[in-house]
N, C-alpha and C positions, 0 to 999 in steps of 0.2 A: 779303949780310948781311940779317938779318930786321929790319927794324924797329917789328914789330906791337908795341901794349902789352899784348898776350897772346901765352900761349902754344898750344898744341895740345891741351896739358890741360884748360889753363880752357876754353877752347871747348869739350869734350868735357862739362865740371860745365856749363856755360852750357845747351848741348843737354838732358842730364839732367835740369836743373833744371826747363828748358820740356815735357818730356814730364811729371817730375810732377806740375805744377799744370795738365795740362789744355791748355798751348797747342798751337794749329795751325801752329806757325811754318812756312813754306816756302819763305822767300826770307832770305837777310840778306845786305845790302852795306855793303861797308867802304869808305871812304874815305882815300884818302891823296894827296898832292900826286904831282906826275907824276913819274911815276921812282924814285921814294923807297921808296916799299911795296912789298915783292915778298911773296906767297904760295907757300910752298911747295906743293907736294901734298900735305902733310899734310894741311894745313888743308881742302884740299876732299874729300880720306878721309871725316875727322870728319865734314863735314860731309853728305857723301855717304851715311855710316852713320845718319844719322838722316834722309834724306829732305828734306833741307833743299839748297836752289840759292847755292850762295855766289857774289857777285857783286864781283868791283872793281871801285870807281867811282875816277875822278880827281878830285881836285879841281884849279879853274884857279887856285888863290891862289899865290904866289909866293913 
């Protein structure tokens, strides 16, 4: 089960949006509690197609 508050789209406009104002983005991490957030491959696709390092981070809150 995904339980990002995006989808693979919005990430795709998100990237979009950062190429046409000019940013350098080249890393973005996402956080979620341990266990909880899973990424599919899509999402490192997307983020893969724009040169961008997508990273999970855990958080330790409980």
């Amino acid at each position: 089960m995904n339980n990002l508050l995006f989808n693979s789209n919005d990430l795709k406009l998100f990237f979009e949006e950062c190429v046409n104002n000019g940013s350098e983005l080249k890393l973005l991490e996402i956080f979620g509690k341990l266990g909880r957030t899973e990424i599919s491959q899509e999402y490192y696709d997307v983020a893969r197609e724009f040169g961008v390092q997508l990273i999970k981070r855990r958080s330790m809150d409980f």
